[in-house]
N, CA, C and O atoms as a Tinker XYZ file with bonds, in Angstrom:
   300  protein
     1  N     -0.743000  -12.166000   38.935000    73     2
     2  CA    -1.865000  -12.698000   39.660000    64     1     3
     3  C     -3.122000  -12.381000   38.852000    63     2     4     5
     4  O     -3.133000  -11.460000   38.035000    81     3
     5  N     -4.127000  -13.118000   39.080000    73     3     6
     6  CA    -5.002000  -13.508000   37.861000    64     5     7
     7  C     -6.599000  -13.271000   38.847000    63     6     8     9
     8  O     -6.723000  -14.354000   39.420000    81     7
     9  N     -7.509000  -12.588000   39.161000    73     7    10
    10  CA    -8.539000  -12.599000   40.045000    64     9    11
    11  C     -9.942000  -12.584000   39.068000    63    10    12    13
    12  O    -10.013000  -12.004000   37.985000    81    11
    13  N    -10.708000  -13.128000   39.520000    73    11    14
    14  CA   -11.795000  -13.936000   39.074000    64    13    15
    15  C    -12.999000  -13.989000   40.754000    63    14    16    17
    16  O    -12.769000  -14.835000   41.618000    81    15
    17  N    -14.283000  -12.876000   40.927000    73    15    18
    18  CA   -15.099000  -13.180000   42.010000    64    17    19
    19  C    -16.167000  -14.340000   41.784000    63    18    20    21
    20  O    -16.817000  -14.671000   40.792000    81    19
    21  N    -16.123000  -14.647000   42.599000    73    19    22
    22  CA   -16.984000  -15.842000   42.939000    64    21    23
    23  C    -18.772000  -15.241000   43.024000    63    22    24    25
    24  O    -18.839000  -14.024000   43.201000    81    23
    25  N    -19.659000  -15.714000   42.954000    73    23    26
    26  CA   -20.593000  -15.168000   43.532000    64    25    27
    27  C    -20.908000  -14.809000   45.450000    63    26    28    29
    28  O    -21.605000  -14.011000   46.075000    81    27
    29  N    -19.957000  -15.901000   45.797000    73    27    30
    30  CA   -19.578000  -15.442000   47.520000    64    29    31
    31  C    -19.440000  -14.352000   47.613000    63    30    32    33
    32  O    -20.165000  -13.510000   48.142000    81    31
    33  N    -17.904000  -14.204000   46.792000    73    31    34
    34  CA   -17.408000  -12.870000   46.518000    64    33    35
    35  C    -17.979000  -11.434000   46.393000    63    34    36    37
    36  O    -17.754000  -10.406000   47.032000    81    35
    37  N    -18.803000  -11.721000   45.339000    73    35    38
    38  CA   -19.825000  -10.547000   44.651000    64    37    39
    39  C    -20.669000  -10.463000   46.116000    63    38    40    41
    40  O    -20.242000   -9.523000   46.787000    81    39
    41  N    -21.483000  -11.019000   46.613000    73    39    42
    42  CA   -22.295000  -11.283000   47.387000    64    41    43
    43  C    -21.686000  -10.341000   48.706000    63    42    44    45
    44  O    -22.593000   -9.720000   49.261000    81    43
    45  N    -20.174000  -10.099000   49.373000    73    43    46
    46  CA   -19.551000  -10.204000   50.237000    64    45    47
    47  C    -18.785000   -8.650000   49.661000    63    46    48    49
    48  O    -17.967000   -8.171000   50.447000    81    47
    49  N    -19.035000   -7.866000   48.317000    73    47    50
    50  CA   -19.106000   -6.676000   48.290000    64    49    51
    51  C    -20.027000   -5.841000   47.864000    63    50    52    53
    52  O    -19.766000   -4.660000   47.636000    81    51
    53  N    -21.390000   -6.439000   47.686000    73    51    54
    54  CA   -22.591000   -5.727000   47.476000    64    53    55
    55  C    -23.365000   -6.200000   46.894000    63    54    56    57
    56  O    -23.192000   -6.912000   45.904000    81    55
    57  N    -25.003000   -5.712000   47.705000    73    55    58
    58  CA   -25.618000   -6.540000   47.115000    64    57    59
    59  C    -26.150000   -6.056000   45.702000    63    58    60    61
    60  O    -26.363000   -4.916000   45.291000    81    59
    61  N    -26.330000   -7.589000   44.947000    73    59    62
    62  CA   -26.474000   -7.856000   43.225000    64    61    63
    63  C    -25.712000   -7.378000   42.574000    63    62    64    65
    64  O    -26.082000   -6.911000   41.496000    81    63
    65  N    -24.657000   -7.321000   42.876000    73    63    66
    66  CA   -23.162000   -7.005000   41.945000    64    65    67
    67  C    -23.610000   -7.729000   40.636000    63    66    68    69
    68  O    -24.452000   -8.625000   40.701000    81    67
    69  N    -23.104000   -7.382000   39.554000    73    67    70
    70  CA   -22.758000   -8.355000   38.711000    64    69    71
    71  C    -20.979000   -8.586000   38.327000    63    70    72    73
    72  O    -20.043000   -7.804000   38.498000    81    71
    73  N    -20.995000   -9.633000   37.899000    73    71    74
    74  CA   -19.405000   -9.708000   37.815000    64    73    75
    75  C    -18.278000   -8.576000   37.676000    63    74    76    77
    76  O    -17.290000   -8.269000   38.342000    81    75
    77  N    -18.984000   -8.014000   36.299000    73    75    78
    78  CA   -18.788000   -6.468000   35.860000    64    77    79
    79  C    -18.089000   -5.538000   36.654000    63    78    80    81
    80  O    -16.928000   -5.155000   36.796000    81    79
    81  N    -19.581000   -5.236000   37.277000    73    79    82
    82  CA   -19.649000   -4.238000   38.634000    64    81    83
    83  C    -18.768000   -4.801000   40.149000    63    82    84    85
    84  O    -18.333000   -4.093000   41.058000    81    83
    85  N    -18.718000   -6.089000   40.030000    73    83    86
    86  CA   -17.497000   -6.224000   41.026000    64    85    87
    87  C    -16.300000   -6.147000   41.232000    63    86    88    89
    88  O    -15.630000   -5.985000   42.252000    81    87
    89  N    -15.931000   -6.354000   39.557000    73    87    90
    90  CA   -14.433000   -6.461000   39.626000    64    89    91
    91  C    -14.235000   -5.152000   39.302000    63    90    92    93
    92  O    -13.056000   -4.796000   39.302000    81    91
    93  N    -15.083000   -4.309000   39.017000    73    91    94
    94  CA   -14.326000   -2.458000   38.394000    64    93    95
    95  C    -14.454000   -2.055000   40.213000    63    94    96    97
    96  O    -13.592000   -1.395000   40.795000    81    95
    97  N    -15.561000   -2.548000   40.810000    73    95    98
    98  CA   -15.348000   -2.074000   42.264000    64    97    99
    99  C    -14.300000   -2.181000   42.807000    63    98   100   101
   100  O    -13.832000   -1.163000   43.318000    81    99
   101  N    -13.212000   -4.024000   42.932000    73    99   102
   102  CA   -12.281000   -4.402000   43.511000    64   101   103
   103  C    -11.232000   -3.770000   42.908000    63   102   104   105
   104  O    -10.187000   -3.558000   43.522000    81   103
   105  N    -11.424000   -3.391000   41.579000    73   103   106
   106  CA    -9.970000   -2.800000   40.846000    64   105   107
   107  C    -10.085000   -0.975000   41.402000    63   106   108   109
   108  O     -9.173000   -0.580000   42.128000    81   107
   109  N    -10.816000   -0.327000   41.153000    73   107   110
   110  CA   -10.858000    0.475000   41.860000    64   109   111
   111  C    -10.262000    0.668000   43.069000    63   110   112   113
   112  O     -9.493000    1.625000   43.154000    81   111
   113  N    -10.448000   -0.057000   44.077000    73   111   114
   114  CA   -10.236000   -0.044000   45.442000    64   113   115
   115  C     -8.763000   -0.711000   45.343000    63   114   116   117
   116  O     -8.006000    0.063000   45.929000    81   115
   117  N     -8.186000   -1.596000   44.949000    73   115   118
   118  CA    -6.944000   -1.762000   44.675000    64   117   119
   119  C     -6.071000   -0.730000   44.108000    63   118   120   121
   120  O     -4.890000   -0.573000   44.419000    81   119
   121  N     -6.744000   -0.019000   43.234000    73   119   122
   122  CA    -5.731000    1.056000   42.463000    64   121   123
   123  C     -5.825000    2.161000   43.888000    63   122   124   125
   124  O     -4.807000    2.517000   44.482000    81   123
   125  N     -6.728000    2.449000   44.147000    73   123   126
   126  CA    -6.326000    4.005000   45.292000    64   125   127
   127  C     -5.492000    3.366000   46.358000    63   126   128   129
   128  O     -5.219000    4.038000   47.353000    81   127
   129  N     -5.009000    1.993000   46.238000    73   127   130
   130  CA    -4.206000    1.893000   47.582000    64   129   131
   131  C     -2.912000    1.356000   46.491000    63   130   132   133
   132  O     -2.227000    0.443000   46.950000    81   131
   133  N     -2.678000    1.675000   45.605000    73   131   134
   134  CA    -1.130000    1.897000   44.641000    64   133   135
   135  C     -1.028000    0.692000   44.134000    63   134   136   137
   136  O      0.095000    0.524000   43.658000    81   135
   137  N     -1.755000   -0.272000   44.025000    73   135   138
   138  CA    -1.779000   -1.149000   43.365000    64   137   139
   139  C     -1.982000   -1.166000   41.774000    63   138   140   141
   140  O     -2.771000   -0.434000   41.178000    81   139
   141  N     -1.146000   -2.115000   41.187000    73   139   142
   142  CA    -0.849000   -1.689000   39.466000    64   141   143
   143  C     -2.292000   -2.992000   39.079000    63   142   144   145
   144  O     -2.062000   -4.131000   39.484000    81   143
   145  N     -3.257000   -2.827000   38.557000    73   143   146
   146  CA    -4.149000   -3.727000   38.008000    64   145   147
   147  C     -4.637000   -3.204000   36.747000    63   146   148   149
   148  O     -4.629000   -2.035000   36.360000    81   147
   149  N     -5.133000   -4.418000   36.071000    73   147   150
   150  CA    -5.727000   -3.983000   34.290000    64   149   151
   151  C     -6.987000   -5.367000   34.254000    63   150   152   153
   152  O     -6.978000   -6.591000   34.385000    81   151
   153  N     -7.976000   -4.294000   33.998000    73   151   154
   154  CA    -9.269000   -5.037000   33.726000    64   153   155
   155  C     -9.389000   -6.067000   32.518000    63   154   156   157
   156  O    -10.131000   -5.646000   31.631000    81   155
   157  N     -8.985000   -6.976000   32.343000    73   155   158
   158  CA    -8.767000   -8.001000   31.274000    64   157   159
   159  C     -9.648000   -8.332000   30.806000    63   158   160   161
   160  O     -9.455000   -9.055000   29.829000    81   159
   161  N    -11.255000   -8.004000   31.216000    73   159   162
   162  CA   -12.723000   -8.647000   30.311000    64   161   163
   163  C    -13.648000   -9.438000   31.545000    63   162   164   165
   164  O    -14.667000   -9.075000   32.132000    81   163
   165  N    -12.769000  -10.748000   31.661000    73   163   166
   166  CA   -13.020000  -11.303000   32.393000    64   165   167
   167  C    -12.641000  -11.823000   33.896000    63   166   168   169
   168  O    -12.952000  -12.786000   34.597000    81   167
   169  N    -11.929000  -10.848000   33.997000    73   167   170
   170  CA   -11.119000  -10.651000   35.663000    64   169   171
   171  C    -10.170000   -9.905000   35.710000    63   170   172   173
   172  O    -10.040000   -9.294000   34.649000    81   171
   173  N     -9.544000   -9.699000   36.344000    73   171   174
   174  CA    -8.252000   -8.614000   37.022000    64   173   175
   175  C     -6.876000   -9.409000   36.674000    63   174   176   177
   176  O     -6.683000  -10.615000   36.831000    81   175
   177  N     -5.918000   -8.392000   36.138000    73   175   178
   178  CA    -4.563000   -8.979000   36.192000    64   177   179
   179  C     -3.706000   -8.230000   36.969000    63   178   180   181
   180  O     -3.216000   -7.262000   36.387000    81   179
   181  N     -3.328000   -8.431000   38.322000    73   179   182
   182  CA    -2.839000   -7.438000   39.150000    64   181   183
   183  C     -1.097000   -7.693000   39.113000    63   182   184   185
   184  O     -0.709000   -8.857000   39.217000    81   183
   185  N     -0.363000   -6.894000   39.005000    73   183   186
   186  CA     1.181000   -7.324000   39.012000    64   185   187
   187  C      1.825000   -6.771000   39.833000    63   186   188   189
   188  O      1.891000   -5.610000   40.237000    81   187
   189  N      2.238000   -7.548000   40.029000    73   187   190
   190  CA     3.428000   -7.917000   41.589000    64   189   191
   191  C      4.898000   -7.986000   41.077000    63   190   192   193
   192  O      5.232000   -8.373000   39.957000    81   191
   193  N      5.538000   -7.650000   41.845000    73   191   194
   194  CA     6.923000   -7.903000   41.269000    64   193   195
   195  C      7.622000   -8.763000   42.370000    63   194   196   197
   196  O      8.204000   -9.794000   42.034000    81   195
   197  N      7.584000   -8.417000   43.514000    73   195   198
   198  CA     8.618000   -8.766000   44.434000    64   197   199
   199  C      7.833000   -9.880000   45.836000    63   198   200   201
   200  O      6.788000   -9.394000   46.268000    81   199
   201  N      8.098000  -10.724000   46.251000    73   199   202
   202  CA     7.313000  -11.657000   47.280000    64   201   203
   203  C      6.977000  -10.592000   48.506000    63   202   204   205
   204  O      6.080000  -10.957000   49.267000    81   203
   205  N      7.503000   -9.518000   48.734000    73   203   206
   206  CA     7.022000   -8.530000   49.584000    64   205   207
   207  C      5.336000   -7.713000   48.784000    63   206   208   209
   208  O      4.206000   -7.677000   49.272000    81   207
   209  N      5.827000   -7.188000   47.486000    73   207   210
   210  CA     4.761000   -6.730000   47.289000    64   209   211
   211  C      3.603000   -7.904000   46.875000    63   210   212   213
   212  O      2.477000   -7.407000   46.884000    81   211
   213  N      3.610000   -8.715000   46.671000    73   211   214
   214  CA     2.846000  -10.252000   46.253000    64   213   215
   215  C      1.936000  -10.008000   47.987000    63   214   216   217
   216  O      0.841000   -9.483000   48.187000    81   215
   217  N      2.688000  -10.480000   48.762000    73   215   218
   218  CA     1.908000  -10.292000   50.244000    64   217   219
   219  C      1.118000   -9.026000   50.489000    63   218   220   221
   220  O     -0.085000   -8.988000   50.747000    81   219
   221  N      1.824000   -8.138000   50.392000    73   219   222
   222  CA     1.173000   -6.730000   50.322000    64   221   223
   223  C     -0.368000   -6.624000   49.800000    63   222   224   225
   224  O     -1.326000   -6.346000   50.522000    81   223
   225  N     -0.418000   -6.901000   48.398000    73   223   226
   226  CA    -1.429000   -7.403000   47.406000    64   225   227
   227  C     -2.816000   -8.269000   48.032000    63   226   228   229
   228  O     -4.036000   -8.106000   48.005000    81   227
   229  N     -1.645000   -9.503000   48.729000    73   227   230
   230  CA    -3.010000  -10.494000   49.353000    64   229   231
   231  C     -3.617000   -9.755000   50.186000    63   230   232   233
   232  O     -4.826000   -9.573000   50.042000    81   231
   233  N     -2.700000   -8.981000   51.574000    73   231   234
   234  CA    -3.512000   -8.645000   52.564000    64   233   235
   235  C     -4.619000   -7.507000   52.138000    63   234   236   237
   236  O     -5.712000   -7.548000   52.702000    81   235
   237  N     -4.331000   -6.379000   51.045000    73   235   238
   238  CA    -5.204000   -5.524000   50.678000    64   237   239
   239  C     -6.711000   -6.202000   50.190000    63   238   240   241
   240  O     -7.756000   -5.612000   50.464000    81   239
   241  N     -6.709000   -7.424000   49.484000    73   239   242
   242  CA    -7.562000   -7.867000   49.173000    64   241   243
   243  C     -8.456000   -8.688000   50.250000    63   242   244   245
   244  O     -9.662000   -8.507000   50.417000    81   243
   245  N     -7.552000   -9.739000   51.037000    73   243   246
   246  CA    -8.405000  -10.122000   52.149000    64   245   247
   247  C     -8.924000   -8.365000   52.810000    63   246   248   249
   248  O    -10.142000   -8.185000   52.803000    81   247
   249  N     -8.417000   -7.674000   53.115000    73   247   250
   250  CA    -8.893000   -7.084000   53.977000    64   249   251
   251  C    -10.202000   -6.290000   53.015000    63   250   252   253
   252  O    -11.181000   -6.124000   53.742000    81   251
   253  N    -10.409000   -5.838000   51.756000    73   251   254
   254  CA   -11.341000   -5.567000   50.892000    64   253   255
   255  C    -12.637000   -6.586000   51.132000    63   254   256   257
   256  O    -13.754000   -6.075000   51.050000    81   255
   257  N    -12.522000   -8.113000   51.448000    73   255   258
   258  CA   -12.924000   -9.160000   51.736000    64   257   259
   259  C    -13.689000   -9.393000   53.588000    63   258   260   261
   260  O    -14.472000  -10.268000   53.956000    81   259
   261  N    -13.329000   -8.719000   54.071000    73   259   262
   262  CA   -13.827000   -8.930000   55.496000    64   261   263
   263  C    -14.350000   -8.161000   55.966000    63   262   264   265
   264  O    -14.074000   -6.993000   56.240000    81   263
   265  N    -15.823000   -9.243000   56.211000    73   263   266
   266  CA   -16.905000   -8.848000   56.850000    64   265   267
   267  C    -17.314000   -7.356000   57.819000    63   266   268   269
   268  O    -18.290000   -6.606000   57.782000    81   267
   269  N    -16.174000   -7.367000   58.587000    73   267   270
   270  CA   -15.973000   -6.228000   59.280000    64   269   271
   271  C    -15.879000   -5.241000   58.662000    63   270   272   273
   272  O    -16.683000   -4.312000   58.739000    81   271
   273  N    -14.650000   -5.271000   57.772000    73   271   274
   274  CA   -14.132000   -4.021000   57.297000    64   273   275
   275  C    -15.511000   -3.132000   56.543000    63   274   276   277
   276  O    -15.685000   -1.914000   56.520000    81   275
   277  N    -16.439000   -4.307000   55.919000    73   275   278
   278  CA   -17.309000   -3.905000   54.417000    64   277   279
   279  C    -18.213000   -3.130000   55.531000    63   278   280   281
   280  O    -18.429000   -1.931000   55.353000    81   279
   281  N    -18.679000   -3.708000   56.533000    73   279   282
   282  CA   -19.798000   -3.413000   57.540000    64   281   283
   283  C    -19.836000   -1.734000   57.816000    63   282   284   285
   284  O    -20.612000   -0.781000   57.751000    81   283
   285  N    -18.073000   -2.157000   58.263000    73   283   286
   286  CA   -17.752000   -0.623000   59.059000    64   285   287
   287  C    -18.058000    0.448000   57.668000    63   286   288   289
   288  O    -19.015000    1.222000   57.637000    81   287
   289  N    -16.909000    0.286000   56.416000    73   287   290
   290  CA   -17.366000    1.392000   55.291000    64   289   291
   291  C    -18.631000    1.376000   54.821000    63   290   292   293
   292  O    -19.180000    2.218000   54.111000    81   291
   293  N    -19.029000    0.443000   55.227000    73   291   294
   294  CA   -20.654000    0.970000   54.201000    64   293   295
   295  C    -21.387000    1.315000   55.015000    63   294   296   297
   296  O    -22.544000    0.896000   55.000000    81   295
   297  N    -20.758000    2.561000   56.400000    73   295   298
   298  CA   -21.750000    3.442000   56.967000    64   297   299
   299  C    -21.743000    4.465000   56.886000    63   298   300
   300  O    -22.637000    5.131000   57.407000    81   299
């Protein structure tokens, strides 16, 4: 899996991220929850092996992604 933030994105984990600073944020936060990722330059290459851990993967990220969740930690 191949991740690339949007400015939504950036926008939706802090404000004036730059690309940079977003994706070492999202990889960060992916790695303390056991996720295998490698900062490629220009986005994240996160690896999955199995359609269980593939799902696993999505929901960590939507949930990195929602409104709520960001609200509640960034108090």
């Amino acid at each position: 899996m191949y991740v690339r933030l949007t400015n939504q994105g950036l926008s939706l984990l802090g404000e004036n991220l730059s690309q940079e600073a977003g994706l070492n944020h999202l990889m960060q936060q992916l790695k303390n929850q056991g996720t295998l990722v490698r900062h490629t330059g220009s986005g994240l290459r996160i690896t999955v092996g199995t359609p269980q851990e593939n799902q696993r993967t999505i929901e960590r990220i939507k949930h990195l992604f929602d409104p709520e969740e960001i609200n509640t930690n960034s108090l």
